[in-house]
RODO-2510 file (C-alpha; in nm, 4 decimals, decimal comma):
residues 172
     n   res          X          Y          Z
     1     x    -1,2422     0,3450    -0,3195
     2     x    -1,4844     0,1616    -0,1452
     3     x    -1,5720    -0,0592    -0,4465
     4     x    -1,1909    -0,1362    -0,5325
     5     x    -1,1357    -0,2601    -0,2006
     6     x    -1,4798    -0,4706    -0,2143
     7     x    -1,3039    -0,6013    -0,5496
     8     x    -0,9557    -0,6732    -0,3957
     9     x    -1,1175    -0,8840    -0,1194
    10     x    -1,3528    -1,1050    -0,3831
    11     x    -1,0348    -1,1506    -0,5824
    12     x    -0,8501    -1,2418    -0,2881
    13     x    -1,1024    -1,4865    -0,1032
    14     x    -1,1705    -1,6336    -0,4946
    15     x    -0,7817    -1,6667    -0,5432
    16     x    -0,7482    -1,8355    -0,1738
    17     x    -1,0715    -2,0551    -0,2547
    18     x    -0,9508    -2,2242    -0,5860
    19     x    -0,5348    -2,1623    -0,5194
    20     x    -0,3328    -2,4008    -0,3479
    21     x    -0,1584    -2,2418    -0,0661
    22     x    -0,2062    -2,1139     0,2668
    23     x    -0,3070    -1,6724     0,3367
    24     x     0,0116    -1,5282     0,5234
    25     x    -0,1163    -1,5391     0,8871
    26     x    -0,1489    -1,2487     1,0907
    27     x     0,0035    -1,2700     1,4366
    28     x    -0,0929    -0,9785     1,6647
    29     x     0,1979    -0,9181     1,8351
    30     x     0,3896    -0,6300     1,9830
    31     x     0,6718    -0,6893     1,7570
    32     x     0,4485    -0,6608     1,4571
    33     x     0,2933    -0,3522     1,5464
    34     x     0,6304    -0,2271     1,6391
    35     x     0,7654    -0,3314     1,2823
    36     x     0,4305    -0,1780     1,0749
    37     x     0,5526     0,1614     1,2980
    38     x     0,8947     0,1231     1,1296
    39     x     0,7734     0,0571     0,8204
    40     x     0,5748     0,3427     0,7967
    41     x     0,8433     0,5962     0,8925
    42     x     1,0729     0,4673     0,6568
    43     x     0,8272     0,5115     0,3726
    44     x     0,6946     0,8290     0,5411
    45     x     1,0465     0,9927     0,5440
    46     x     1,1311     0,8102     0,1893
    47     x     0,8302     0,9435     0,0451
    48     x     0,8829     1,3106     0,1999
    49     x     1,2172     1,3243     0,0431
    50     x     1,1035     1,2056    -0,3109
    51     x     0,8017     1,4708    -0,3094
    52     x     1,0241     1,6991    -0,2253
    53     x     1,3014     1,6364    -0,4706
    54     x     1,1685     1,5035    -0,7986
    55     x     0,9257     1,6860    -0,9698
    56     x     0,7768     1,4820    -1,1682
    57     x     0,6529     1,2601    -0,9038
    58     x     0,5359     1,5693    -0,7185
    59     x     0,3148     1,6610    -1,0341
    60     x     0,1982     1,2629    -1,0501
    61     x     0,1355     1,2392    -0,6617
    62     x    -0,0585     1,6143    -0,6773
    63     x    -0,2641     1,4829    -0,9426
    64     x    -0,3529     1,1577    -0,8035
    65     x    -0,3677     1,2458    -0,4664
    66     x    -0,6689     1,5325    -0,5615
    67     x    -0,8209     1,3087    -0,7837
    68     x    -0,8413     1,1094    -0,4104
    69     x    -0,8408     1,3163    -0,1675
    70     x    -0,9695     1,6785    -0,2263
    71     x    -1,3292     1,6050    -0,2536
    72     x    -1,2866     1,3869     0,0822
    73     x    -1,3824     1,5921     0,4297
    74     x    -1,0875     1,5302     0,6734
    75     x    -1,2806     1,2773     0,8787
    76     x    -1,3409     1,0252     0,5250
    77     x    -0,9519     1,0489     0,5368
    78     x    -0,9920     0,7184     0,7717
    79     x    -1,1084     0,5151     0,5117
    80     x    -0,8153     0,6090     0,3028
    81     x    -0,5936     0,4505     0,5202
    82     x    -0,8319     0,1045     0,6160
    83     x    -0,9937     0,0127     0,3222
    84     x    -0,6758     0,0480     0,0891
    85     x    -0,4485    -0,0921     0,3600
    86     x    -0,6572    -0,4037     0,4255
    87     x    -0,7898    -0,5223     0,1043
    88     x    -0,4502    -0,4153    -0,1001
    89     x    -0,2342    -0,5547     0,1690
    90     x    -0,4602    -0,8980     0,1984
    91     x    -0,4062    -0,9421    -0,2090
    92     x    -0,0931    -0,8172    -0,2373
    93     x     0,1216    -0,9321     0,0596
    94     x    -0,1560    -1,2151     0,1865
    95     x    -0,2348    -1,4018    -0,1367
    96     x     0,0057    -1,3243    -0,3726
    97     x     0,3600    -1,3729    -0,1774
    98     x     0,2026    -1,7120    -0,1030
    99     x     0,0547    -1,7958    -0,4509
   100     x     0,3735    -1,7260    -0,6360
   101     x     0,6322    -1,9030    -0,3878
   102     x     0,6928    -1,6741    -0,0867
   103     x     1,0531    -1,5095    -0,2134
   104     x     1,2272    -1,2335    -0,3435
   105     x     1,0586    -1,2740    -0,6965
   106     x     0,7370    -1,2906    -0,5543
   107     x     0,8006    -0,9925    -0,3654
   108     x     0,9003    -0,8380    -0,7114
   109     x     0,5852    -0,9460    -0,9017
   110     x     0,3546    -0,8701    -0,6400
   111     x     0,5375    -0,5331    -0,6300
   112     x     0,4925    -0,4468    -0,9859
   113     x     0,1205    -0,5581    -1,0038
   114     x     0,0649    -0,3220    -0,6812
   115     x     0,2205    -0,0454    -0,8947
   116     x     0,0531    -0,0768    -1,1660
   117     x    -0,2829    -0,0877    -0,9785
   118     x    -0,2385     0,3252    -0,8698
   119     x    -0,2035     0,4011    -1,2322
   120     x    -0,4588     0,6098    -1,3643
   121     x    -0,2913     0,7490    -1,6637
   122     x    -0,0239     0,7082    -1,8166
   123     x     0,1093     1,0148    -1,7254
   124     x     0,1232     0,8583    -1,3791
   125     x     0,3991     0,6337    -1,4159
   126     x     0,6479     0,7873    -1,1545
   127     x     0,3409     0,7669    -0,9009
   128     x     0,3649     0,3795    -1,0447
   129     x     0,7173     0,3467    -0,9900
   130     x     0,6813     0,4889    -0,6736
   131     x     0,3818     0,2676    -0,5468
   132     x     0,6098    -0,0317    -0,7025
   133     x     0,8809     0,0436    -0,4553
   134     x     0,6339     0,0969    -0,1236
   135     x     0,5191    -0,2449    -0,2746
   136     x     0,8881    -0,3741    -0,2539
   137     x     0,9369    -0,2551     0,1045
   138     x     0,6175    -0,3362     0,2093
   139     x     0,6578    -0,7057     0,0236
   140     x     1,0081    -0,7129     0,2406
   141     x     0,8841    -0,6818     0,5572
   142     x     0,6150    -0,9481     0,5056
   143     x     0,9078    -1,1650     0,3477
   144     x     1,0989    -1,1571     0,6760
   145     x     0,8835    -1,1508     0,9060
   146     x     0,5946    -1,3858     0,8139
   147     x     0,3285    -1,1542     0,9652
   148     x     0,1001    -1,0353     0,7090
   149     x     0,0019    -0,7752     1,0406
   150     x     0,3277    -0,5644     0,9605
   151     x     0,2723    -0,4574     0,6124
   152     x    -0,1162    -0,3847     0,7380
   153     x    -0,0160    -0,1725     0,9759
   154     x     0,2472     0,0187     0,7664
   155     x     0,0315     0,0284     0,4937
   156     x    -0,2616     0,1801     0,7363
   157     x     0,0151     0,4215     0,8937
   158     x     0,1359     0,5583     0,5777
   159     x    -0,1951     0,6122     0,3738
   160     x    -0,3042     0,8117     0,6766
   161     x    -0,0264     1,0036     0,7521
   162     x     0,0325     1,1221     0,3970
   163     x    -0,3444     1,1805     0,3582
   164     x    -0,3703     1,3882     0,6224
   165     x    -0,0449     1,5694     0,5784
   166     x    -0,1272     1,6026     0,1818
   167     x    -0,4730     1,7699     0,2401
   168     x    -0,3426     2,0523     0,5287
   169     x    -0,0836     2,1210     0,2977
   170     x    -0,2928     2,1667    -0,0008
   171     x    -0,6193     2,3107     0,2357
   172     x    -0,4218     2,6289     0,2619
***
């Protein structure tokens, strides 16, 4: 995990070095950290509902998340939501909305190529489809707000939530 992110952010800082456009900024404001918060529910309750409700993205998530998360102890959970949050969010959200025009089809692309990124078989393609639409939402909120801080702090929110939620239900 630790690597991927050190990847993300060289591939970032590279793409921002030789590209010709500007990172989404990062405002720290209470209305940002307030929007992350509401990003992260909705995906938290979104993704509660689809666990819950189609199996085949239960058996993809299962398998994924113990890949990631069952040989963690609960305190490494931490880095599972920074170090995915920041680096995915600053490539993602922070380069690529920019690089490919700031609208609704970079939100797209940048959504798909986030999706595809959590696939680690093919098997795992409603885990994929499911990462591409937390990608959507997540591209959304930087979209309308043009605060690359939002989607941070949902992204943050959500990883950790689920991680630690995941692992007590599965540590029993």
């Amino acid at each position: 995990m630790g690597v991927t992110a050190l990847l993300l952010l060289v591939i970032a800082k590279l793409w921002l070095q030789f590209g010709n456009f500007a990172l989404l900024p990062v405002h720290l404001t209470s209305m940002a950290i307030a929007g992350g918060l509401s990003v992260a529910l909705i995906i938290a309750i979104a993704s509660w509902v689809v666990y819950r409700i189609w199996s085949a993205y239960r058996r993809s998530a299962d398998f994924y998340l113990e890949l990631v998360l069952k040989p963690l102890h609960w305190a490494d959970l931490i880095w599972i939501g920074l170090l995915p949050g920041l680096s995915e969010e600053l490539l993602f959200r922070g380069v690529m909305l920019p690089a490919f025009g700031f609208n609704i089809t970079a939100v797209i692309v940048s959504s798909i190529c986030f999706g595809v990124l959590h696939m680690s078989s093919t098997q795992q393609w409603p885990y994929v489809v499911w990462a591409t639409a937390v990608g959507f939402l997540l591209g959304c909120s930087a979209l309308y707000t043009g605060n690359l801080l939002v989607p941070i702090v949902a992204h943050i929110l959500t990883n950790l939530v689920s991680s630690y939620f995941w692992k007590w239900e599965h540590s029993r």
